[in-house]
N, C-alpha and C positions, 0 to 999 in steps of 0.2 A: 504494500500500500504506500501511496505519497501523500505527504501532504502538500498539501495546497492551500491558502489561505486561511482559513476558521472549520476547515473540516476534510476532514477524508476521502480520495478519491483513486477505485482501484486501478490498477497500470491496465493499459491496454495490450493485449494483443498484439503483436506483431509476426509478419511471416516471413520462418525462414527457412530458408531454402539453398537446395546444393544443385551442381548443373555437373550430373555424371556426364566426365569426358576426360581423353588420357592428355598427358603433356601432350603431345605431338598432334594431337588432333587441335590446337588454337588457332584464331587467325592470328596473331602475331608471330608465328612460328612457318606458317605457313608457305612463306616464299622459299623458305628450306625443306621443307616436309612435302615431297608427293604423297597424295593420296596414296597412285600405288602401292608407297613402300608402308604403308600402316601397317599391314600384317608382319613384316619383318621386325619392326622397331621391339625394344621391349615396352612389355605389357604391364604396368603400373600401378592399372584403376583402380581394381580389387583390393589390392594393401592399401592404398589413400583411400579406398571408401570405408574400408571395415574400421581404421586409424579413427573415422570421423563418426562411424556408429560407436566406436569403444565411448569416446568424449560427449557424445550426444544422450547417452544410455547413463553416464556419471554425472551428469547434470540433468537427467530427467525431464530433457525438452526432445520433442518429434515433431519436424518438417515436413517440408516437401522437394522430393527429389525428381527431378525433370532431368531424365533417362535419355542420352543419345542410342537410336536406335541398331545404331552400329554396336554399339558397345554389351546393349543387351540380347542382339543374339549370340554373343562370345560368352556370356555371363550370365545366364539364365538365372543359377543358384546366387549370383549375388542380388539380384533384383528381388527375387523371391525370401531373400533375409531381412533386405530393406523394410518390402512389406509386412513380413514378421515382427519388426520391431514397431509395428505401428505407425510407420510413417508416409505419407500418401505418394504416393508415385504418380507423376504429372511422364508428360512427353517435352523429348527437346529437341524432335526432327530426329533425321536419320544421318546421314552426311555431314553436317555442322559446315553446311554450306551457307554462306548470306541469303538470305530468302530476294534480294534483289539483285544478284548474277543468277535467279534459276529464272527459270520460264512456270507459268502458273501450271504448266502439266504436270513439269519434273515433280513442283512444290508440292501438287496432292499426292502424286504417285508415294513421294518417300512419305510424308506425314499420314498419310494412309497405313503404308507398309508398317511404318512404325508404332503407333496406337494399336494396330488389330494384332500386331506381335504382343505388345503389353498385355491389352486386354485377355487375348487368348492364355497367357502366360500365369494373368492371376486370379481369370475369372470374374472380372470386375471392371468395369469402366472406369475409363482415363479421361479424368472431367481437364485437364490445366493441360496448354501447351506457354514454353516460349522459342522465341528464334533464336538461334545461332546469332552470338553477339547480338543480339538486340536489333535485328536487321531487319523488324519492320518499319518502316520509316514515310515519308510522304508519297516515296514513288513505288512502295510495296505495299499498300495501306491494302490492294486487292487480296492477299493474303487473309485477313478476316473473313472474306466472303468465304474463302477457302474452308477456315476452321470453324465456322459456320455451320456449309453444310457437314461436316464430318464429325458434326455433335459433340464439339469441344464447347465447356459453360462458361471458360476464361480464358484469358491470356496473359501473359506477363512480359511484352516485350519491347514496353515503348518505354522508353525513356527521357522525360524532357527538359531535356538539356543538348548542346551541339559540343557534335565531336566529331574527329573526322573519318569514323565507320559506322557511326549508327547516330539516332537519336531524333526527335519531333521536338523544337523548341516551341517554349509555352501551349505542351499536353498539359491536359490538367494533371495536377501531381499526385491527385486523392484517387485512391481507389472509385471506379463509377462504371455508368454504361458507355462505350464508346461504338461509333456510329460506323460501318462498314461502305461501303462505295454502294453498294445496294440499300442503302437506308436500312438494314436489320442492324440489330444491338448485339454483342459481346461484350459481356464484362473483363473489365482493363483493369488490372491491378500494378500499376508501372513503378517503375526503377524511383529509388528514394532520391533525390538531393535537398540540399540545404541553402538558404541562403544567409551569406558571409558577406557584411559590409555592402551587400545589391548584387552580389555575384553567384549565381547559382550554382555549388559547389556536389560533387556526384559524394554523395554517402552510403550507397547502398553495399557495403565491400566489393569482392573482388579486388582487381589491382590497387583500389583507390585507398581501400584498408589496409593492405601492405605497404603500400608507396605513403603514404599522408600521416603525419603522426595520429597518434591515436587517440588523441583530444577529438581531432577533428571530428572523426564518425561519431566518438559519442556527445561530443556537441550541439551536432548537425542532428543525430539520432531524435535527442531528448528536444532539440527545438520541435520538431516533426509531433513527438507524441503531447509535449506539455503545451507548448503554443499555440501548434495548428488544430492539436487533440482530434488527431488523428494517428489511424496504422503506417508505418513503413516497414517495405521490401527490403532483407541482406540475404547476401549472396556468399559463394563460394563455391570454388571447385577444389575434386580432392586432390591433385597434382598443388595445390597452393601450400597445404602443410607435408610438402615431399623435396626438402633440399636437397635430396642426394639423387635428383633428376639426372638425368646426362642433359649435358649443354649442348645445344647447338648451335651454329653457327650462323649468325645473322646480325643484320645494323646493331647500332647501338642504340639508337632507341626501342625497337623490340625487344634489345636484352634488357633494358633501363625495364623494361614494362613488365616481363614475364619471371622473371629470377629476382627483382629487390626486395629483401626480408622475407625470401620462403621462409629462415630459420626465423622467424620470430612470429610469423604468422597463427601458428599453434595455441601458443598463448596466450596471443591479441586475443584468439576466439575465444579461447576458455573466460576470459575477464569480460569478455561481452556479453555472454551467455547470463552470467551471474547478476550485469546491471540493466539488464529488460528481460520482458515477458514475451516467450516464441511459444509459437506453433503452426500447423500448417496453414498454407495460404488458403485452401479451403477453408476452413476453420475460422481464419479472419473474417473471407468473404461470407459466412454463414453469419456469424457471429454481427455483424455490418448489415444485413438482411437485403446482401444483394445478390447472395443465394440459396436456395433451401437444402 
């Protein structure tokens, strides 16, 4: 509970959420990484995910995991543990391709492939998708239509803020219904930022948690729940607390963005977990009554 002026008021809610996918599968890595050679590289995810169930199980919070479809038909049994531990398994595409370098056929064909893989896999409908980096954006916004028809209840992948691979500046920043090219609705629970001095600063982890000291998210975090009194989105993948990746070889700003503080990243989590209130982003949006 916090206080707050002359009386009690409980914490909110927030979702969070992990984006199963191996080092080698990022866009920043990618100008070094063919597709092709995926299946040779070593295989990671399973130790960085079970590492993130061990810490998730010891602090008594359960998310939402948005499963790259590649990954879970390699790993059937770890998707199946996931959901054993109580935590809701979303979709995070197939490929971890930009949803705006694919064509709308590619984009249902894998999101297709991938939900009916899930689904089939737990018995259970895959209500949450997000894109690959965040790559719905103004000239992919058709993509909704997409996840639409294929009976997804939300999405998570706009983020409003400009960056230079993703992002919709000034999306609304609250969880709501957001409006697809065909006038239908899907619920939009998008990326957290904060703003700092007028400058809208991305909070929702990922890199920006490793890279940013760690005033900053939880700054940013607690303006979001105590100011705007509202939920925000955190992130992570399990390659984040995995320092003993192999490096690849790429610019220096992709190394600046994908290797700074893996080793401290761990941590950061576990300290974050202890000063807000998680659970899955289902759970929020229920809880929000912007879904049943």
């Amino acid at each position: 509970m916090d206080w707050v002026g002359a009386k009690l008021m409980p914490r909110i809610l927030n979702a969070f959420t992990i984006d199963v996918e191996d080092y080698f599968q990022v866009a920043a890595l990618a100008p070094a990484i063919p597709r092709a050679s995926w299946p040779t590289r070593e295989y990671r995810v399973e130790k960085n995910t079970e590492r993130l169930l061990a810490l998730l199980a010891r602090r008594g919070v359960q998310g939402t995991f948005f499963v790259l479809g590649w990954v879970a038909e390699r790993s059937p049994a770890l998707i199946q543990r996931i959901a054993a531990a109580g935590h809701e398994i979303a979709c995070h595409g197939y490929s971890h391709e930009l949803v705006y370098r694919q064509t709308q056929g590619v984009f249902r064909e894998e999101t297709t492939r991938s939900k009916k893989y899930l689904e089939d896999l737990l018995g259970t409908a895959v209500a949450g998708y997000r894109a690959a980096s965040f790559s719905i954006t103004q000239q992919s916004l058709w993509a909704l239509d997409v996840l639409i028809d294929l009976g997804f209840q939300y999405d998570s992948s706009v983020f409003p803020i400009r960056h230079d691979r993703y992002g919709i500046p000034g999306a609304a920043p609250e969880p709501g219904v957001l409006l697809a090219p065909s006038k239908r609705g899907l619920v939009e629970f998008p990326m957290s930022a904060a703003s700092f001095m007028g400058v809208q600063v991305p909070v929702s982890g990922g890199g920006y948690f490793r890279i940013l000291p760690y005033w900053v998210t939880r700054t940013g975090l607690r303006q979001i729940n105590k100011t705007h009194a509202r939920p925000f989105t955190f992130y992570l993948h399990p390659w984040e607390v995995d320092p003993g990746q192999p490096r690849v070889k790429v610019g220096w700003f992709s190394r600046f963005r994908h290797y700074t503080n893996l080793d401290r990243c761990e941590a950061r989590l576990e300290r974050l977990l202890t000063e807000f209130s998680f659970g899955p982003m289902r759970n929020v949006l229920v809880e929000r009554g912007l879904l049943q």
